[in-house]
C-alpha positions in Angstrom: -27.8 -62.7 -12.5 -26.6 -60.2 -14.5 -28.7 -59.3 -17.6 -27.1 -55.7 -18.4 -23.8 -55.2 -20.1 -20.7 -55.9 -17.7 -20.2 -51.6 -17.2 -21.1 -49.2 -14.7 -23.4 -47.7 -13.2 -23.3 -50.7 -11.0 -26.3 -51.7 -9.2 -24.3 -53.2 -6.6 -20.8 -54.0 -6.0 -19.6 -57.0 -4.0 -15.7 -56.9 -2.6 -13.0 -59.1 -1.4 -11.5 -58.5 1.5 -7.8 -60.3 1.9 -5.6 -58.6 -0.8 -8.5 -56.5 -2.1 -9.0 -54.0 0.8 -6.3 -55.3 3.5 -2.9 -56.4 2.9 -3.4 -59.4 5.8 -0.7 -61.6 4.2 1.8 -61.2 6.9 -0.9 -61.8 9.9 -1.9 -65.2 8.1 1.3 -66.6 7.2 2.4 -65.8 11.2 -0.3 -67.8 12.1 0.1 -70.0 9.5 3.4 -71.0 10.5 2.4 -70.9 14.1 0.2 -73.4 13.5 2.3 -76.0 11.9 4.8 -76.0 13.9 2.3 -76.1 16.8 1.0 -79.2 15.8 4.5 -80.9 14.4 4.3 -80.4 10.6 7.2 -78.9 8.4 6.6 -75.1 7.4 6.6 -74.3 3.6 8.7 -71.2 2.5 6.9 -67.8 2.1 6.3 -68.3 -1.4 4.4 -71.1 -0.7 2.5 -70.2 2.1 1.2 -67.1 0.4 -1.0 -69.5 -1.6 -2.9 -70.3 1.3 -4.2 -66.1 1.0 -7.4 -66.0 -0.7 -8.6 -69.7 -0.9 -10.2 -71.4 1.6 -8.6 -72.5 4.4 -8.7 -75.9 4.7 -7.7 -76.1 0.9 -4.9 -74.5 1.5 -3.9 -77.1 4.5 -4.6 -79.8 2.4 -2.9 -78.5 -0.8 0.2 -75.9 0.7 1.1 -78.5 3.8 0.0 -81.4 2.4 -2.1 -82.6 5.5 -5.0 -85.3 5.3 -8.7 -84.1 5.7 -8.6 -84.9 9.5 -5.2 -83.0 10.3 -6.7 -80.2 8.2 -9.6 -79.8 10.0 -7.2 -80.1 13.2 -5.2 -77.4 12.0 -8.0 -75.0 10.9 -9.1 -75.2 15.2 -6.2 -74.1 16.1 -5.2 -71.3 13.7 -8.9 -70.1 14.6 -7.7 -70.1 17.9 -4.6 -67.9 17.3 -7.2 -65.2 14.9 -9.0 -65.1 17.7 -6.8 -64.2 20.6 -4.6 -62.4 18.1 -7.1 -60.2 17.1 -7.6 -58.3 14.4 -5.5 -55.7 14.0 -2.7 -57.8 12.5 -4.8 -58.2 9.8 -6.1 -54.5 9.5 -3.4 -52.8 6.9 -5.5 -51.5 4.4 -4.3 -50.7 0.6 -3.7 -47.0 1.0 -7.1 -45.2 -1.0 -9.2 -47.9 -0.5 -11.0 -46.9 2.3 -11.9 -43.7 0.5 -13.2 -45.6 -2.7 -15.6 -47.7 -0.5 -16.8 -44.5 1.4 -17.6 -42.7 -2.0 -19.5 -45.8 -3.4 -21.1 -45.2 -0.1 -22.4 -41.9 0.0 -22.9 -41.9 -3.8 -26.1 -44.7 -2.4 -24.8 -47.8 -4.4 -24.8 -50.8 -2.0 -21.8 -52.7 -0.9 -21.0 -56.2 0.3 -17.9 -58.0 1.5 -17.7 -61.5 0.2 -14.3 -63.6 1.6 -13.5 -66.8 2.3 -11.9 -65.5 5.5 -14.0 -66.6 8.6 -17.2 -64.6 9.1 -16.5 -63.6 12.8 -12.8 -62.1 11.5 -14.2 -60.2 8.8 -16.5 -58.5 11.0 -13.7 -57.7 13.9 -11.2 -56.3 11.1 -14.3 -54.2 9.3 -15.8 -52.6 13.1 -11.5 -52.0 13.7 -11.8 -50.1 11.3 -14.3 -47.9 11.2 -15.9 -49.0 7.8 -18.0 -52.0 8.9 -21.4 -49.9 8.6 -20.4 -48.8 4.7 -21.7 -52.8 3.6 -25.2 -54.1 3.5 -23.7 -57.6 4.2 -20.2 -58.3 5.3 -20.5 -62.5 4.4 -17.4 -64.7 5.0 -16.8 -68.7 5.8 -18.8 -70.0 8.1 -16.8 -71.5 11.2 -17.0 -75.4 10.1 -16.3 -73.8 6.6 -19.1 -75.8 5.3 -19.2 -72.6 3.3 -16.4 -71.3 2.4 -15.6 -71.5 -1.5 -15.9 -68.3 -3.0 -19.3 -68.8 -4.9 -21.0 -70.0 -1.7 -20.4 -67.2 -0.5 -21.2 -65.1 -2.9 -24.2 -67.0 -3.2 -25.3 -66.4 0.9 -24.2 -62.2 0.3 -26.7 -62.7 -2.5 -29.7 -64.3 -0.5 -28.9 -61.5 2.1 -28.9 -58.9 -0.3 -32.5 -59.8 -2.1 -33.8 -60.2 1.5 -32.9 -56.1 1.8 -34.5 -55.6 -1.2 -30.9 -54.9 -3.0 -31.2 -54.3 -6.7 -28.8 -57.2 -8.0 -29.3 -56.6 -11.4 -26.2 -55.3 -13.0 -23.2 -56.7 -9.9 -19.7 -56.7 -10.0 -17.5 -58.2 -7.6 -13.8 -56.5 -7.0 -11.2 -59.1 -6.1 -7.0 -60.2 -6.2 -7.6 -64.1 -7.0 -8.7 -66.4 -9.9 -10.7 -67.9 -6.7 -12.8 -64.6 -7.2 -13.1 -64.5 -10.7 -14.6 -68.1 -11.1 -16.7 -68.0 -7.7 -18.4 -65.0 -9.1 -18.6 -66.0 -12.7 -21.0 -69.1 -10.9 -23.5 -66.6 -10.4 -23.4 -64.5 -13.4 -21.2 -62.1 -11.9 -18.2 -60.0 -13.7 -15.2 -59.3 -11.8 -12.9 -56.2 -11.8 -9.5 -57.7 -10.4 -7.1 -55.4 -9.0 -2.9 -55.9 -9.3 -1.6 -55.1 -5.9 -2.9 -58.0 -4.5 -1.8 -61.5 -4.5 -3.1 -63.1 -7.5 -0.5 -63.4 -10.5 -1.4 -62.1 -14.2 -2.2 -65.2 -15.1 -5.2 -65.5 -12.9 -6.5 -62.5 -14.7 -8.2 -64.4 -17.0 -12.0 -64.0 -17.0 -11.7 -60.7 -15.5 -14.1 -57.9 -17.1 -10.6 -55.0 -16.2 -7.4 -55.0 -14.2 -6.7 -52.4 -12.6 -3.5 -51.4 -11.5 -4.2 -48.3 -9.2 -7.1 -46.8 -7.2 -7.8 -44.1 -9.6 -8.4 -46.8 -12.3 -10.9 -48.8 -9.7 -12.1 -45.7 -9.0 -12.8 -45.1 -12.8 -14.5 -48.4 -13.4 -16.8 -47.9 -10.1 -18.4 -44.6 -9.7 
């Protein structure tokens, strides 16, 4: 995918959402929690229900809660259920000087995408809440079933969507928090900037092209 040296000028630039523009941990894990203890099952700890931010879903069920494929699937209804009439505001905190980054990319006519293993229908709610969801060519996310919801099938649909707009995908870079990021875009061909103030730990740096630990420095590596 990408044949040019991992550096700006980027051709396009593909984003995360959770952790990378939002800060929507404490939504999820209030739904999270709402949701195992609506359907009987123990509640993990903070710390450990933070892992579920970023991954998909179900994963997270099955790994954080330790719930069979059936109860996961269960679970992942009803926490869709509880996104859905909470709405989307609770997870609509944005990373002060983000929203100005993606409008500059914007207006300086290099194309943007969001790519998150949140649901689809979410994504889009949050984005149109806040103003910005007309800044991205695509905004791609799981599907409902999350028959696609691993980060490089998405990545992989945001690119089918992109070349179908004509999208020059020749020298991409995705911006994300999570190893989940890293390795979903590096299926692809894709070099990934990962930023500090979200909920990855240093050690899922790894693979990263930078880490940046401020807007000014994404702001340095994008425009």
């Amino acid at each position: 995918m990408t044949s040019h040296a991992p550096t700006k000028p980027w051709s396009t630039i593909l984003f995360d959402l959770d952790g990378t523009i939002t800060d929507s941990a404490p939504g999820i894990l209030n739904r999270l929690a709402r949701t195992l203890q609506a359907l009987g099952h123990p509640v993990p700890p903070p710390t450990e229900l933070v892992k579920f931010v970023g991954p998909p879903i179900l994963d997270g069920f099955r790994a954080v809660a330790d719930i069979d494929a059936e109860g996961a699937q269960e679970a992942l209804v009803v926490y869709r259920g509880l996104a859905a009439s909470d709405g989307p505001e609770g997870d609509s905190v944005v990373y002060p000087g983000i929203l100005g980054i993606l409008r500059e990319i914007h207006a300086a006519g290099i194309p943007l995408a969001i790519t998150t293993s949140k649901s689809e229908v979410q994504a889009v709610r949050i984005l149109q809440h806040l103003g910005i969801a007309d800044l991205f060519a695509t905004i791609t996310g799981s599907s409902e079933d999350e028959t696609r919801s691993a980060k490089a099938d998405v990545v992989a649909e945001a690119l089918v969507r992109l070349r179908a707009q004509n999208v020059d995908l020749s020298n991409t870079v995705l911006v994300g928090d999570r190893h989940h990021d890293i390795e979903g875009a590096a299926e692809h061909g894709i070099p990934t900037i990962m930023v500090e103030w979200g909920y990855g730990s240093p050690a899922e740096a790894a693979g990263a092209i930078q880490v940046v630990h401020s807007m000014e420095q994404l702001r340095a590596q994008l425009l």
